[in-house]
Kinemage of the C-alpha trace (Angstrom):
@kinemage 1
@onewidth
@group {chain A} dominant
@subgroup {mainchain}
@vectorlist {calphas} color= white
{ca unk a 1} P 118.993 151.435 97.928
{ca unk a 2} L 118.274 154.257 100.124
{ca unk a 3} L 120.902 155.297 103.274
{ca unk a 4} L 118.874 154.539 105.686
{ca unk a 5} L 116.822 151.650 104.207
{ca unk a 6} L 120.063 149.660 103.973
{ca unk a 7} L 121.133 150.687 107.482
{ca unk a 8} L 117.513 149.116 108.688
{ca unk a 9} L 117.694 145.939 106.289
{ca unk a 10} L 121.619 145.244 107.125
{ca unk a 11} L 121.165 146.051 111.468
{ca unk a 12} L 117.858 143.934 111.722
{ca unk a 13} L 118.152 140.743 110.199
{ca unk a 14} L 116.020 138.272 111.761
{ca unk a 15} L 114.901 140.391 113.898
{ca unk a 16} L 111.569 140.722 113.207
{ca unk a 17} L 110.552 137.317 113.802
{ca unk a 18} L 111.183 137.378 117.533
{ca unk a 19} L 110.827 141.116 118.620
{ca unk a 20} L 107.690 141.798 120.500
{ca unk a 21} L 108.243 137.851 121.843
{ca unk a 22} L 111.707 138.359 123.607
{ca unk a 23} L 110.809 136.432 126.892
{ca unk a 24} L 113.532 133.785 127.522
{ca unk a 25} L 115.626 134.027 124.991
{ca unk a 26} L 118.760 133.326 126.617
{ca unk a 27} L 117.162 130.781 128.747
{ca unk a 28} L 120.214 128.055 127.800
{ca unk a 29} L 122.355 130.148 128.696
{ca unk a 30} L 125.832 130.558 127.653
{ca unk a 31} L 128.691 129.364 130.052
{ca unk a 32} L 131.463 131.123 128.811
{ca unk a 33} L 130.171 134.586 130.024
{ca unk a 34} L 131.075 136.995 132.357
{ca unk a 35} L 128.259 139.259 131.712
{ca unk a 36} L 124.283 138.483 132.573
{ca unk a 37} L 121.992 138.646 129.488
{ca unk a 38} L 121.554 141.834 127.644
{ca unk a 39} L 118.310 143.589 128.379
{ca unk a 40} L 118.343 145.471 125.105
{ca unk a 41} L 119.818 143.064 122.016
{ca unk a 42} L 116.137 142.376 120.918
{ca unk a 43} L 117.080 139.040 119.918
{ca unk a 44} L 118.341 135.452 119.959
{ca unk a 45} L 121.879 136.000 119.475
{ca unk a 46} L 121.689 132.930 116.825
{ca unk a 47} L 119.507 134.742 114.457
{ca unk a 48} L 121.397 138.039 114.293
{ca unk a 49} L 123.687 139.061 111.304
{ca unk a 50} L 126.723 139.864 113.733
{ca unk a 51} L 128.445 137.801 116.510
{ca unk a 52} L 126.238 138.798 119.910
{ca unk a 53} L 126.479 137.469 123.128
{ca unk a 54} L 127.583 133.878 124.213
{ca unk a 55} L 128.844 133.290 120.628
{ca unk a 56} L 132.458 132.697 119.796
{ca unk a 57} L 134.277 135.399 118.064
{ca unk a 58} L 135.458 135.032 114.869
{ca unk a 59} L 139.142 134.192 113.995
{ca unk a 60} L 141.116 136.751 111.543
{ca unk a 61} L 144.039 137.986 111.076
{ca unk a 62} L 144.439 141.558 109.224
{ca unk a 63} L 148.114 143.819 109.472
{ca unk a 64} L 148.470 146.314 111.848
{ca unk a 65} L 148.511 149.798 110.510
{ca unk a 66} L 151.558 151.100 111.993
{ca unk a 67} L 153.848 148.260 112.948
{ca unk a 68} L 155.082 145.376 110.635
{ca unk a 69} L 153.004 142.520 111.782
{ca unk a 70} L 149.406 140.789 111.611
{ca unk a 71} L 146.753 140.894 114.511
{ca unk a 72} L 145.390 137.613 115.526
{ca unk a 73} L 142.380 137.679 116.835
{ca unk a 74} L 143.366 134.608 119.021
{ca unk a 75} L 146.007 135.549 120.413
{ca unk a 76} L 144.497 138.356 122.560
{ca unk a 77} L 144.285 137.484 126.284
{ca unk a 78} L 142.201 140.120 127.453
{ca unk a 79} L 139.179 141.175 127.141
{ca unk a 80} L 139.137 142.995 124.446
{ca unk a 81} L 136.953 146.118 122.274
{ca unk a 82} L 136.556 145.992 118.753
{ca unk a 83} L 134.883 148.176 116.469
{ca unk a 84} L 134.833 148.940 112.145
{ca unk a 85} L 134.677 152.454 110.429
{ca unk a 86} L 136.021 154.515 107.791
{ca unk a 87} L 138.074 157.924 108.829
{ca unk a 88} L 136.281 159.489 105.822
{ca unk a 89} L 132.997 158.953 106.705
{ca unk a 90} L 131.160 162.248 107.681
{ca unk a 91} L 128.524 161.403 110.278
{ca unk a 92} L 128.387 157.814 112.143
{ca unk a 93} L 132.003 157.329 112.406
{ca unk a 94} L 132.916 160.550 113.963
{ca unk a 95} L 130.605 159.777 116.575
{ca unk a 96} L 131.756 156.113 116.942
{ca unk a 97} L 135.505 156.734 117.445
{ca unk a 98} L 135.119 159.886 119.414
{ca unk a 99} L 133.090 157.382 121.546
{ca unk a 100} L 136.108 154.792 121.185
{ca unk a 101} L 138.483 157.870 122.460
{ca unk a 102} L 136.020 158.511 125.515
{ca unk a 103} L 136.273 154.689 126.284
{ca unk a 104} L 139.908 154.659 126.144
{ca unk a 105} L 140.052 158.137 128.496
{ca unk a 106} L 137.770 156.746 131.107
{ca unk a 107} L 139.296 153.011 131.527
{ca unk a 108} L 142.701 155.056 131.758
{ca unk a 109} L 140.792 156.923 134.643
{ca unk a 110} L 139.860 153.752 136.183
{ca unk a 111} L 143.851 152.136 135.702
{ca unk a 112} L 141.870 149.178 133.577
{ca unk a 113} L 144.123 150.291 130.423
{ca unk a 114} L 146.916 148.652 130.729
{ca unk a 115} L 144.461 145.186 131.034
{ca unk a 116} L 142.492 145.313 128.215
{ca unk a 117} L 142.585 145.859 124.214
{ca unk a 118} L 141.089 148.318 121.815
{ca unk a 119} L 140.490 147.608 118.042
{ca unk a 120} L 139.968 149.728 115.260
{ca unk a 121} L 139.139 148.208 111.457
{ca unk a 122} L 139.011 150.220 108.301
{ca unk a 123} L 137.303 148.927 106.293
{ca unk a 124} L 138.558 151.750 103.353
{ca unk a 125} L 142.222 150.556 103.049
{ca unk a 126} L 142.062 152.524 100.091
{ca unk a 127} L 142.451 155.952 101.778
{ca unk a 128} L 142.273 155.390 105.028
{ca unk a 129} L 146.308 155.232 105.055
{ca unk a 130} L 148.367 155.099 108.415
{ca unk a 131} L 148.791 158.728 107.881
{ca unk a 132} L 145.112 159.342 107.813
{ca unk a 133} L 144.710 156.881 111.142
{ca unk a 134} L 147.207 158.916 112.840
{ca unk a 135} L 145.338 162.317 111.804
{ca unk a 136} L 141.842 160.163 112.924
{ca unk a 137} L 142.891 159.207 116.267
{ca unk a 138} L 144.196 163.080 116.973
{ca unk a 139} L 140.805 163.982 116.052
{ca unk a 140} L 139.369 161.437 117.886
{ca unk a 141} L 140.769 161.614 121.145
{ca unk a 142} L 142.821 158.377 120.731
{ca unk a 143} L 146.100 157.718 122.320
{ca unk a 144} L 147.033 155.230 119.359
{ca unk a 145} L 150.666 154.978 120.331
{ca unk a 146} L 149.184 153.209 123.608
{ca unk a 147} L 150.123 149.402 123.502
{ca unk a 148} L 146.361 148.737 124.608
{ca unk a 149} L 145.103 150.353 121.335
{ca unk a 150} L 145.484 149.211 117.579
{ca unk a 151} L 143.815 150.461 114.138
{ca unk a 152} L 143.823 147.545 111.575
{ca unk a 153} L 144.382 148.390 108.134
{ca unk a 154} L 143.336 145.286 105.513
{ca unk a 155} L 145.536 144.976 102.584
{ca unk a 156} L 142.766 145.607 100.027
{ca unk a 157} L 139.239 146.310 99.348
{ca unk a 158} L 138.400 142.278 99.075
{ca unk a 159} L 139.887 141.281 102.877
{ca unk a 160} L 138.045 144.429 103.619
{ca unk a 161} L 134.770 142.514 102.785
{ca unk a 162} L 136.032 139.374 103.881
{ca unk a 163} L 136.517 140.206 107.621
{ca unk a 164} L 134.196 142.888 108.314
{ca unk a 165} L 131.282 142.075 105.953
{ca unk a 166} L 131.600 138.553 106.322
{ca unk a 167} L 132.884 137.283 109.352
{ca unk a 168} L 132.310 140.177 111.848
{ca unk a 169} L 128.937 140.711 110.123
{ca unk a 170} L 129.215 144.747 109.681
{ca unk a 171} L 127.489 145.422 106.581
{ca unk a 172} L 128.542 148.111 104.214
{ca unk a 173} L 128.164 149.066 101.136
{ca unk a 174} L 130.462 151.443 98.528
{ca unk a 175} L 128.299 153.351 97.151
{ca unk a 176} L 129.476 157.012 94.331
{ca unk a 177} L 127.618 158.897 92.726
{ca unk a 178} L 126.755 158.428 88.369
{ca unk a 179} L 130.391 159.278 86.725
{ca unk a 180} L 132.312 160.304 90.102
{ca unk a 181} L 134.971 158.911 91.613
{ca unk a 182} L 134.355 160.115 95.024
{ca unk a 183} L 132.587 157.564 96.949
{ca unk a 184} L 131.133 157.007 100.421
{ca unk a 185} L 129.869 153.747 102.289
{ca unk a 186} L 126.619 153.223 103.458
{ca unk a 187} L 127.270 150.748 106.369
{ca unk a 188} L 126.103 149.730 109.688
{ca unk a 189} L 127.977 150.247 113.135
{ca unk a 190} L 128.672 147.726 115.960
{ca unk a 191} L 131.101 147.270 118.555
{ca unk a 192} L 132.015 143.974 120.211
{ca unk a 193} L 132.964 143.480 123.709
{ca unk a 194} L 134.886 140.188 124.039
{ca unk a 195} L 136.238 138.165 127.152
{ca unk a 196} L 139.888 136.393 126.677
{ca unk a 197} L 137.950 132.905 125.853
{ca unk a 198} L 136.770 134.434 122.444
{ca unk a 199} L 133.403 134.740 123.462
{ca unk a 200} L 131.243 137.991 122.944
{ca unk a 201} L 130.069 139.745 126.192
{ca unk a 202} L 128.022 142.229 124.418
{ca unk a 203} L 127.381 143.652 120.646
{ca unk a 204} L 126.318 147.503 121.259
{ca unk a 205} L 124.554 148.258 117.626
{ca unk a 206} L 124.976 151.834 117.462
{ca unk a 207} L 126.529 154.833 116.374
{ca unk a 208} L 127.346 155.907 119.752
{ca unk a 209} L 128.715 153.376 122.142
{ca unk a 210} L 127.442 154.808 125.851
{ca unk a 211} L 131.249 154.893 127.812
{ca unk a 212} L 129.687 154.480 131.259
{ca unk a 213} L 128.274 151.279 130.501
{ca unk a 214} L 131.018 150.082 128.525
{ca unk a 215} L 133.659 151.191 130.612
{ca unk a 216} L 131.472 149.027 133.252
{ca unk a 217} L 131.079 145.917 131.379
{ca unk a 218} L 134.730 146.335 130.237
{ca unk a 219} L 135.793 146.202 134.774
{ca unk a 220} L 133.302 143.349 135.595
{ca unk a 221} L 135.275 140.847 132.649
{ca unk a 222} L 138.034 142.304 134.034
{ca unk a 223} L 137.892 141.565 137.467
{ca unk a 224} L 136.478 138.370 136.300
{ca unk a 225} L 139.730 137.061 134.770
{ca unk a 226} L 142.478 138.715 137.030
């Protein structure tokens, strides 16, 4: 399958059925929220392939790639970012963690830093070892030695595809070419704000996360739990 034809199969789902008919989708409305609907998600959050807003996040656990312990995603008590990629990847990950980096810089502007988490998940344990994380977040921008920021490294290719693929709903896909052992991932990009109750604020599907409006939505769930 084609780059981008996977990209558009994987990031749209069930889409289709309800776009052009968006009026009152939210019109339940979740309880658990900080946040007021999103004008842009396109779609019940129900019939999307990823956790969106007003749904519960999911629970995981993956190791930590420079300290000697597991993340739970439970456990966090503050709103929190999360986010998957591969350090190898040539185009929508550069863009995606450079955004992650420009997050991180502006809620440091804003002393919000030291309230709130920031998660980054390989999902190419393979190569993407905790030297290559460290070499990532220096190109990056990303102060990963800062207790509000982790990168998560799973222990092989199968938790990998367990957590990201499966729970979290990123799609991606290894894909080499005929006879080489080089290989690159065709994959999908999302990044999941989430209050301290485990409940999704907002999914931003995109390469490039805007940091204004993050950085935003990050101080209102903030300020709503202080």
């Amino acid at each position: 399958m084609h780059r981008r034809e996977y990209l558009s199969t994987v990031a749209v789902g069930a889409v289709g059925s309800t776009a052009g008919c968006l009026g009152g989708l939210f019109d339940s409305g979740p309880e658990t929220v900080v946040l007021g609907e999103p004008g842009d998600q396109g779609a019940e959050s129900s019939s999307l392939a990823y956790p969106a807003y007003g749904e519960e996040f999911p629970d995981f656990s993956l190791p930590n790639a420079f300290e000697d312990d597991l993340f739970e995603s439970t456990a966090v008590e503050v709103p929190a970012l999360y986010t998957a990629f591969y350090a190898f990847c040539p185009a929508e990950c550069i863009l995606l963690m450079g955004s992650m980096g420009n997050i991180q810089a502006e809620l440091d502007s804003r002393e919000l830093l030291e309230s709130v988490q920031m998660i980054g998940i390989t999902f190419d344990p393979e190569r993407d070892t905790p030297e290559e994380l460290e070499e990532n977040a220096d190109q990056m921008g990303i102060d990963h030695t800062h207790e509000s920021w982790q990168y998560l490294r799973p222990e092989d290719d199968d938790q990998a595809k367990e957590v990201v693929n499966d729970q979290l709903g990123i799609g991606f896909e290894k894909v080499s070419a005929e006879g080489e052992e080089a290989y690159d991932f065709n994959h999908v990009t999302v990044t999941f704000l989430v209050n301290p109750d485990g409940v999704v604020e907002r999914a931003y599907l995109g390469d490039e996360p805007e940091v204004g409006r993050v950085a935003d939505d990050f101080e209102t769930v903030v300020a709503a739990y202080e």
